[in-house]
N, C-alpha and C positions, 0 to 999 in steps of 0.2 A: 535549562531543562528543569525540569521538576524534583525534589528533595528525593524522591522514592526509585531516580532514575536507577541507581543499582539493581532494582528488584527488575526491571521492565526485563533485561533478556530471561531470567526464571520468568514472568510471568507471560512470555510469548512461548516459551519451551511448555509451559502447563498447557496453555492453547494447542497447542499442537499435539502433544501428547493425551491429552484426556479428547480430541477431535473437537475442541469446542475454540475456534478462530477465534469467535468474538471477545474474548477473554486475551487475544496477543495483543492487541490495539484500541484497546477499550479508553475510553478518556476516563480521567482522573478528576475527582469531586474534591476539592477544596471549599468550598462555598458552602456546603450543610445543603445545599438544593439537589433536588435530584430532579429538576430539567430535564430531559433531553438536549445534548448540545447539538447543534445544526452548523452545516458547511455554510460560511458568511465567510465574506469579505472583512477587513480591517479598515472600518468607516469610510466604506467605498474604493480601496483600496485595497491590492494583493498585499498577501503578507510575506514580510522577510524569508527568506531561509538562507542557511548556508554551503559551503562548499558539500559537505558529506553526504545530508539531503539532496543536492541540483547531481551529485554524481550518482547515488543511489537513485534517485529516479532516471535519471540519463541511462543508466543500464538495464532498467525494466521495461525503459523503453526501447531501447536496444532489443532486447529478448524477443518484446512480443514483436516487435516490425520485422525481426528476421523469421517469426516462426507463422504468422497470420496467415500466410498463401497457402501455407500446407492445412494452414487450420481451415481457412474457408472451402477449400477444396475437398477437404474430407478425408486428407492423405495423412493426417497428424496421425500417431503410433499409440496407444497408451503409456510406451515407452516414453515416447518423447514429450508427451504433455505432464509425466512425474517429472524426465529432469526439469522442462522450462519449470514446472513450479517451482522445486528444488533450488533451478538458479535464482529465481523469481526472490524466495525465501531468504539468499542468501544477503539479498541488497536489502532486505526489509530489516534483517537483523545489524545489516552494516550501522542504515540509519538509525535506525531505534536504539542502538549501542554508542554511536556516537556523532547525533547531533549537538547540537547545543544552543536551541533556539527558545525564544520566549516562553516564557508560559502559555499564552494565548495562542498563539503562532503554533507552537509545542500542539496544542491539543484541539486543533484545525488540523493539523496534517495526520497526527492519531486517527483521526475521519478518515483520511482517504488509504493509510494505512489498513485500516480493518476490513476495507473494501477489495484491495490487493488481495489479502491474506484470505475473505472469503474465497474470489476469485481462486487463488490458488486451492487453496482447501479443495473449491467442487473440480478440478481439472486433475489431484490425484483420485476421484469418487470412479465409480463403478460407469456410472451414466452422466450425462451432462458435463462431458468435459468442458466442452466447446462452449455453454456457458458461461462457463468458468474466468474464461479467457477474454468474454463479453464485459462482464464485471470488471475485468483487470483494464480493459481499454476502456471504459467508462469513467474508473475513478482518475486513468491518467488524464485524460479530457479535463477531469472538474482541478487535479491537481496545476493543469493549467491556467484554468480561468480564478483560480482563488490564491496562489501563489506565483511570486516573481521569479520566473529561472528565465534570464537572456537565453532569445533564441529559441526557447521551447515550443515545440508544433506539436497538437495530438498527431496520435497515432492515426495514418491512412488506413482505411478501412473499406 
């Protein structure tokens, strides 16, 4: 993980608390460039991840395939789209608190993090929940195709 890993849960608490997500799962500039980093593969290949990551994602996936019916349906509560994010949040911080993966690896999955934590962000908002929750089954898709977790399936939809 990265030198500054101490600071990552304050800097996902700031995200949250000032409403600005993108600031939980922002990739980390080492390099003096300021690129744009983009979701790629690992020279055509998924990248590693560990037990803490494949569980943390395994619970969000969890979340959203038991909460999806309600959600397409229309039946989802306001209530209940704060706890799924709430829950949602909770495995984001597991991960982001203690993976322990590549540097590169590391800030590929920061990507699909920030995409979660959008997700949840617009699923506590006023309107567009239901989006919200669109983004979160999207980034688990790409979390699939760009990282190795046996056995992983997106989300039915």
């Amino acid at each position: 993980m990265f030198l500054t890993k101490s600071l990552i849960p304050a800097v996902v608490a700031l995200g949250l608390i000032t409403g600005n997500p993108g600031l939980a799962a922002e990739p980390h500039d080492h390099g003096g460039t300021t690129a744009p980093v983009q979701l790629r593969l690992d020279h055509g290949k998924k990248w590693q991840t560990d037990d803490v990551v494949r569980r943390g994602m395994s619970e969000i996936r969890v979340a959203m395939t038991q909460s999806l019916m309600s959600i397409h349906n229309n039946a989802f509560t306001p209530a209940q789209y704060e706890a799924l994010a709430e829950r949602i949040q909770k495995q984001i911080d597991y991960v982001v608190g203690n993976c322990k993966l590549p540097e590169q690896a590391d800030q590929q999955l920061h990507l699909v993090l920030e995409q979660i934590i959008d997700g949840a962000t617009d699923m506590k908002a006023a309107t567009g929940r239901d989006q919200g929750a669109v983004k979160i089954v999207r980034a688990l898709a790409q979390y699939g195709e760009h990282f190795d977790h046996a056995g992983w399936q997106p989300v039915e939809h």
